[in-house]
C-alpha positions in Angstrom: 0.0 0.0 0.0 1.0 3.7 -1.2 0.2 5.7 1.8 0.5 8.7 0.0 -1.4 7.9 -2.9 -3.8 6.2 -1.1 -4.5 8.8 2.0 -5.5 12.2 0.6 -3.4 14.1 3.1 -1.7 17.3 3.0 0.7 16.7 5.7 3.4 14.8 6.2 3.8 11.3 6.2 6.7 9.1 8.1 7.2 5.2 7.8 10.1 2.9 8.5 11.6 4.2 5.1 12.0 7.9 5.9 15.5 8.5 7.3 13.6 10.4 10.7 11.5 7.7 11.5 13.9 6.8 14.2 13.8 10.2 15.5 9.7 11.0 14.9 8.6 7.7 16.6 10.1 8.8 19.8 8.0 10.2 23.0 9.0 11.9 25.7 9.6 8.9 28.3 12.7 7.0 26.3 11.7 4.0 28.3 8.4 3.4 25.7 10.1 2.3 22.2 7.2 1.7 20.1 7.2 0.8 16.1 4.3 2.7 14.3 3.6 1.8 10.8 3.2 5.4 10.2 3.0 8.7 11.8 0.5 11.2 9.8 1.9 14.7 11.0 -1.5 16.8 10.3 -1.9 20.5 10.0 -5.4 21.1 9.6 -8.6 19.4 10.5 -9.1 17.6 7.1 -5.7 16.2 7.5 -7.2 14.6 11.1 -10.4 13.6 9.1 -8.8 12.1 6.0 -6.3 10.4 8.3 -9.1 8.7 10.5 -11.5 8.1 8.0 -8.4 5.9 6.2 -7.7 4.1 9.6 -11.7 3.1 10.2 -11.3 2.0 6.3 -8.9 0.0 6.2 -9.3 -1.4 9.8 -5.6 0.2 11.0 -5.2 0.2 14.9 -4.2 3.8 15.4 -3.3 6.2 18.2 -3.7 10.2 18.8 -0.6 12.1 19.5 0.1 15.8 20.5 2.9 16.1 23.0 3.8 12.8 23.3 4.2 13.3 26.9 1.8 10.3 28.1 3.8 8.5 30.8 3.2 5.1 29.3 3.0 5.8 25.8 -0.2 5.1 25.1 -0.2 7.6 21.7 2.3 5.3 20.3 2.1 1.8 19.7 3.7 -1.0 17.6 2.1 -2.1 14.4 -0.3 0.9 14.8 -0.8 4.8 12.5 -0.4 7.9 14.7 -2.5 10.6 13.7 -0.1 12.9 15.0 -1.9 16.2 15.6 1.7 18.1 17.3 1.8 21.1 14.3 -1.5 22.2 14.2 -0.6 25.2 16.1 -2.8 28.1 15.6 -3.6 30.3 18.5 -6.0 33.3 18.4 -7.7 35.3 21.3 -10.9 37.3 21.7 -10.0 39.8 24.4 -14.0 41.4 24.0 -15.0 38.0 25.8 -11.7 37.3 27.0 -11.3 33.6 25.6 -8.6 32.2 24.1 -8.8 29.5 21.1 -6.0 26.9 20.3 -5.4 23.8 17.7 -4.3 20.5 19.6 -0.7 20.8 19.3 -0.2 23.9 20.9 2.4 23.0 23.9 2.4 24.6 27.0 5.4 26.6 26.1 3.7 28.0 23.4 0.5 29.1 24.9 2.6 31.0 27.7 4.3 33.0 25.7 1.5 34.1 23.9 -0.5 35.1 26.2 2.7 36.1 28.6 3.6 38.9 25.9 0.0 40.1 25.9 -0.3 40.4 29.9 -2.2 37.0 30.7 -1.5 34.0 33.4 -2.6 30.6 32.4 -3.6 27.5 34.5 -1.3 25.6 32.2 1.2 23.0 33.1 4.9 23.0 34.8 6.6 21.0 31.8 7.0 23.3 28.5 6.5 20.9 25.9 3.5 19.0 27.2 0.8 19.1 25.0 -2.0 21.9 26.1 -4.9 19.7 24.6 -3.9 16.4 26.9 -2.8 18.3 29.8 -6.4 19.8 29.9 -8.6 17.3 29.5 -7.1 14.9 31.5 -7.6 17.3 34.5 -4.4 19.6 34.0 -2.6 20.2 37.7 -0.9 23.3 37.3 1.0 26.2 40.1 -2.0 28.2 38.9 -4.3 25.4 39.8 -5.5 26.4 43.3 -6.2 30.2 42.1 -7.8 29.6 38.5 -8.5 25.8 38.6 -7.5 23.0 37.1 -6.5 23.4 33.3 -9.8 21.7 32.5 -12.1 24.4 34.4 -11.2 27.0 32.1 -12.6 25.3 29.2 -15.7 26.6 27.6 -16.0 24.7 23.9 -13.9 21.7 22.4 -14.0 20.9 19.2 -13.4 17.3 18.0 -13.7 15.0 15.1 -15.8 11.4 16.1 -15.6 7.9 14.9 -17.5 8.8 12.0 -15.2 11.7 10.5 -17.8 13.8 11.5 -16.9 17.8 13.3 -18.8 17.7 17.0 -18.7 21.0 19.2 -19.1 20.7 22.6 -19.4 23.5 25.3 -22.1 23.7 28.2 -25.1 24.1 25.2 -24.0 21.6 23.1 -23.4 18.2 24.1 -23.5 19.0 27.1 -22.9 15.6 28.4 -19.9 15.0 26.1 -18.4 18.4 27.5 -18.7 16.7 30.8 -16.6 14.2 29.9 -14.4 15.9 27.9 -13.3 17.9 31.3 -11.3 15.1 32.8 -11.5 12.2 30.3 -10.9 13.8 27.4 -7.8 12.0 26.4 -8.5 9.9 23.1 -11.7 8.2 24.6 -14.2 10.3 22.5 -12.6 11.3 19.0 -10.0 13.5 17.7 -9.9 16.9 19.6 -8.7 19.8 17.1 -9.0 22.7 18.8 -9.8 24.0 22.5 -11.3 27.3 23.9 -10.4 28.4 27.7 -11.8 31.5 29.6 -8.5 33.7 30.2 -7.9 34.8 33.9 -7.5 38.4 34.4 -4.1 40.2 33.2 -1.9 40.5 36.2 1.4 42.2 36.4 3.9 40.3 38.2 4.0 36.8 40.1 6.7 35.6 42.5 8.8 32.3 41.8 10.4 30.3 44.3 12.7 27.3 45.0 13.3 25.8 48.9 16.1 23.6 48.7 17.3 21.2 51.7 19.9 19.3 50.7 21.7 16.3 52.2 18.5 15.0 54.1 18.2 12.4 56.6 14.9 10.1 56.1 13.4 11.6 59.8 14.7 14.8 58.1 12.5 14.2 54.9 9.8 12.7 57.2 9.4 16.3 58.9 9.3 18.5 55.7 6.6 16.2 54.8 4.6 17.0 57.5 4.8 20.9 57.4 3.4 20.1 53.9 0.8 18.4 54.9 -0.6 20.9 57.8 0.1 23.9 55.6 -1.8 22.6 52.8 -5.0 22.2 55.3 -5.3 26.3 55.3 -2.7 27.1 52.3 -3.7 30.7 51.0 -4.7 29.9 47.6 -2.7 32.2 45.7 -0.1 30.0 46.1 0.8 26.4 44.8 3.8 24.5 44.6 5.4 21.1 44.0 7.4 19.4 46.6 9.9 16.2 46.0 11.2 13.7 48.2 14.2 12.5 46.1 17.5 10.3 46.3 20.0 11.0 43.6 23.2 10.0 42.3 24.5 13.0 42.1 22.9 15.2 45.4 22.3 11.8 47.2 18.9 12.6 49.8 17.9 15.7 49.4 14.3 17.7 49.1 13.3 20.8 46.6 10.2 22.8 46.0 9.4 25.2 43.4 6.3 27.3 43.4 4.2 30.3 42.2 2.5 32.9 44.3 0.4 35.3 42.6 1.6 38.5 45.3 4.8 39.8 46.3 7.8 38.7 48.0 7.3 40.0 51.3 3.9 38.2 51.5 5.2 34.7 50.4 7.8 35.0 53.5 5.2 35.5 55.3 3.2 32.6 54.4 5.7 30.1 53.6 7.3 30.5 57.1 7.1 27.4 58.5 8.8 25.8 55.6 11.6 28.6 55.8 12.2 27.8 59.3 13.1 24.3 59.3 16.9 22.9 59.3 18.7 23.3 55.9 16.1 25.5 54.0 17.9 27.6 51.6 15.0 29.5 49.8 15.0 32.0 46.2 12.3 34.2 45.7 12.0 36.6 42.8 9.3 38.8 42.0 8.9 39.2 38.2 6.3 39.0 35.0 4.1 35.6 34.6 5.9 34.5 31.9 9.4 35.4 32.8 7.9 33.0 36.0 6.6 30.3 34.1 10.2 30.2 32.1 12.3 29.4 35.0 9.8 26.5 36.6 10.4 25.4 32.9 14.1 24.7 34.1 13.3 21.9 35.7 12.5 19.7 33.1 14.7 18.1 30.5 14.1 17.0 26.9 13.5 13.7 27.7 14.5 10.9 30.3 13.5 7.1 30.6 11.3 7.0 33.4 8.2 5.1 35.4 6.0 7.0 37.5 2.7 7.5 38.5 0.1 9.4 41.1 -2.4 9.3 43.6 -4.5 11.7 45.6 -4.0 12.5 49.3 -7.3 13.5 51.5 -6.2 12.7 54.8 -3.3 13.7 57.1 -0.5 11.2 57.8 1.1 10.3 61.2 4.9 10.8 61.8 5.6 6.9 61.1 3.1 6.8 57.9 5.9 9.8 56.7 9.0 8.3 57.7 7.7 4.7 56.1 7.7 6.7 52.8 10.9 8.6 53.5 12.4 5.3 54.6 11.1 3.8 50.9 13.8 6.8 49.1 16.9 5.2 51.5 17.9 2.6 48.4 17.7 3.5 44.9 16.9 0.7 41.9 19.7 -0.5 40.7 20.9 1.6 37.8 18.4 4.4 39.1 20.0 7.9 39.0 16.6 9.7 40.9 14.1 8.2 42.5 11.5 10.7 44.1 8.3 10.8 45.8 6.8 14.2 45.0 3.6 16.0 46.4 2.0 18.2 43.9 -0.5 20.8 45.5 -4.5 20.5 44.8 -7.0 22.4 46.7 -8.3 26.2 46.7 -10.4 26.2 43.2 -9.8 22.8 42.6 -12.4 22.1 45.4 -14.2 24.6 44.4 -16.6 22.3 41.7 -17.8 19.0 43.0 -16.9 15.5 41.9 -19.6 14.9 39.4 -19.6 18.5 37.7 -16.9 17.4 35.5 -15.1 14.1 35.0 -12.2 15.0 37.0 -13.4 12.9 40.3 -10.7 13.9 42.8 -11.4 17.5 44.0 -11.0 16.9 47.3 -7.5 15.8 47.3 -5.3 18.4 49.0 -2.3 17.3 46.6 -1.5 14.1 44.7 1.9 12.1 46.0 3.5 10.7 43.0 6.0 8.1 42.6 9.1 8.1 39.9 12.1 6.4 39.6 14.6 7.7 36.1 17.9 5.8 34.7 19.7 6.0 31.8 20.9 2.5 30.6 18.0 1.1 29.3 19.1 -2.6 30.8 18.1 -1.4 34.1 14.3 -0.9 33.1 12.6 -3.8 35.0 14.6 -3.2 38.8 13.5 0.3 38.0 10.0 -0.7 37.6 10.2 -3.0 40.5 11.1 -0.5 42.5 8.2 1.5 41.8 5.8 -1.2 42.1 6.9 -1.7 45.5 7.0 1.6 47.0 3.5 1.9 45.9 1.9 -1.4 47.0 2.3 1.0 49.9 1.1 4.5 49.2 -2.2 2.3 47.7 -2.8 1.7 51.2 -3.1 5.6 52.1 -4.5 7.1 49.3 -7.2 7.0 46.7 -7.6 6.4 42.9 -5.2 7.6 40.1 -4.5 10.5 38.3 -5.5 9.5 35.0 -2.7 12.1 33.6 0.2 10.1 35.1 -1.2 7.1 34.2 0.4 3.4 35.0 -0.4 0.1 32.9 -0.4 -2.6 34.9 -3.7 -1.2 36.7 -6.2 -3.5 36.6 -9.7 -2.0 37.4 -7.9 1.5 35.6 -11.8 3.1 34.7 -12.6 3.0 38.5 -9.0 4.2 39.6 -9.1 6.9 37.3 -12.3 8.2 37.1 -14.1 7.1 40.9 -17.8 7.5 40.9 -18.0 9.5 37.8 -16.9 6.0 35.4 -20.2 4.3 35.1 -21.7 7.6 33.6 -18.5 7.8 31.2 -19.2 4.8 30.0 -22.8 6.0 28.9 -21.1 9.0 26.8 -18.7 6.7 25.5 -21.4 4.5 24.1 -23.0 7.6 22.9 -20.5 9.5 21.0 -18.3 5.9 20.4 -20.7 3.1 20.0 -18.1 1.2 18.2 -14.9 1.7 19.9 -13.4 2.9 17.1 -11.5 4.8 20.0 -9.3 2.3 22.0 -6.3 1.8 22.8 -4.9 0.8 26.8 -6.5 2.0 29.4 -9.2 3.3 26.9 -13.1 4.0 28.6 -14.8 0.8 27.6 
């Protein structure tokens, strides 16, 4: 078969022939090496028609790709076409009803700096080149989160393409129920999503950024900064958010970092983040400067890629002193060939609890932050201690938390609609036999 003369397509087309394949198959966790028979790179929504009409066709698995950044690769897969959606790009705003409208392969980065350079926050995400489209309608945790929302509060219309090849439009008067699900299990379950309108927050001048490093921890060390976490999040001001980890690495051995974002000054973080700048070790950075100037240093923090397994779970409850050191104690030993291993609390409440569990998919709002668990090598031999690893550390945290955030996703769940989605999965799989009555939209851990 002649993809190109077969597939009326105006974008590019990639098999195992093309001397990028190698390069273009990749995602974002190097641990996932997947063989596509071809990756359809579309830039307009007739390119994502055309390339799913051809898939239903000719009876091709295939899998939907923007960022790439899906923790277990599930919009890549062997023997499969990915209608690969990452350079439709177009961004446009309406600042007379202060809404901004982007294609699905608009990254974070991207939207920040748009809307940065024209005086706007965003509830977007911490890592620059994660697609906006999956990091929103998965739920999208965010610094901005407990001020604004979760990315997926701010949406007011999606626009997708469904089994059938046919444009849907879904906001809060039109399919209302697919909206619904849209907000929280968005991801690939319903159709094609080509393009996204948010409510924008309200321009804002400057934001402060800050990091709290405590290096060379002990575990009753760690065990105690957990703890101050845990109380201050019970009356956090909202303004603020930040993401805490728990790590053991080869090169800073035990140690704990947070980065944040307070939308105020200086002089008022101290303030509030005073119990965390008191303990033993804390060595703080605060700087007061624009949104986007902000958002570009949290950015830092991220690399291009890294081989990885990880995953997440939401925290209602507080913990004792030995619950904490049990989960410090778990960071004492790397895997073998593990260069970080890390459990990491990122903040929830404040808006996010804000809209109850069944007014969008996302289930979880009352979590006051998710504790996720990650361990990173290099050498790709070392792939099932490091996975090990993880498993074991969190036959325990399954013990002391609920569900799974469907955004850091992990494949050997079993019962993965209930974990996910809690008591808002039995309505999902209504809309999903609505909008999908064929499953022409599956792939692992797809709504069934």
């Amino acid at each position: 078969m002649n993809l190109a003369k077969d597939l009326c397509f105006n974008g590019e087309i990639v098999t195992p022939n093309n001397i990028n394949y190698n390069e273009d198959r990749q995602v974002w966790n190097r641990a996932i090496q997947r063989y596509p028979i071809a990756i359809l790179y579309c830039i307009n929504r007739n390119d994502v028609i055309f390339a799913l009409k051809f898939c239903v066709k000719n009876n091709f698995k295939f899998r939907i790709r923007s960022g790439g950044h899906n923790y277990e690769g599930f919009s890549i897969g062997d023997c499969a076409i990915v209608i690969d959606i990452s350079r439709m790009k177009k961004i446009s705003i309406n600042e007379y009803d202060n809404t901004v409208t982007i294609e699905s392969g608009v990254q974070n980065r991207e939207l920040y700096e748009f809307l940065g350079l024209r005086g706007y926050p965003f509830p977007g995400g911490t890592c620059p080149t994660v697609g906006v489209a999956g990091y929103a309608l998965g739920g999208g945790w965010g610094l901005s989160c407990r001020l604004f929302g979760l990315g997926t509060d701010s949406l007011v219309e999606v626009e997708l393409v469904d089994y059938k090849g046919k444009v849907i439009i879904a906001n809060k008067n039109c399919n209302r129920d697919l909206f619904w699900a849209l907000r929280g299990a968005g991801d690939g379950n319903f159709g094609v999503v080509t393009s996204l309108t948010f409510k924008l927050p309200p321009k804002i001048n400057k934001v402060t950024v800050f990091t709290i490093y405590y290096p060379k921890n002990t575990a009753l060390e760690q065990a105690n900064i957990m703890d101050v976490f845990q109380k201050v999040y019970q009356n956090l001001d909202r303004r603020v958010n930040m993401r805490a980890s728990f790590y053991n690495s080869s090169e800073e051995g035990i140690a704990s970092y947070f980065f944040g974002l307070f939308y105020g000054t200086e002089e008022e973080l101290k303030i509030i983040l005073k119990p965390f700048l008191v303990l033993p070790k804390a060595i703080a950075n605060f700087e007061y400067t624009t949104f986007i100037e902000a958002i570009r240093q949290v950015g830092t923090n991220y690399p291009d890629s890294e081989k990885f397994k990880s995953t997440g779970r939401f925290v209602n409850r507080l913990y004792s002193k030995e619950e904490l050191l049990k989960l410090a104690l778990s960071l004492q030993e790397r895997a073998k060939g593990s260069v970080y291993a890390a459990i990491t609390f990122y903040g929830l409440g404040g808006a996010v609890k804000d809209k109850g569990k069944h007014e969008t998919a996302f289930y979880y709002r009352d979590a006051n932050y998710i504790m996720g668990i990650q361990s990173v090598w290099e050498n790709p031999i070392y792939a099932k201690e490091n996975e090990i690893w993880v498993a074991s550390r969190l036959s325990y945290i399954e013990t002391i938390t609920e569900g799974f955030f469907v955004n850091f996703p992990y494949s050997p769940l079993k019962n993965y609609e209930k974990e996910y989605y809690g008591g808002n999965a039995c309505e999902l799989r209504v809309v999903k036999r609505k909008y999908d009555p064929c499953n022409i939209f599956n792939f692992p851990q797809s709504i069934r």
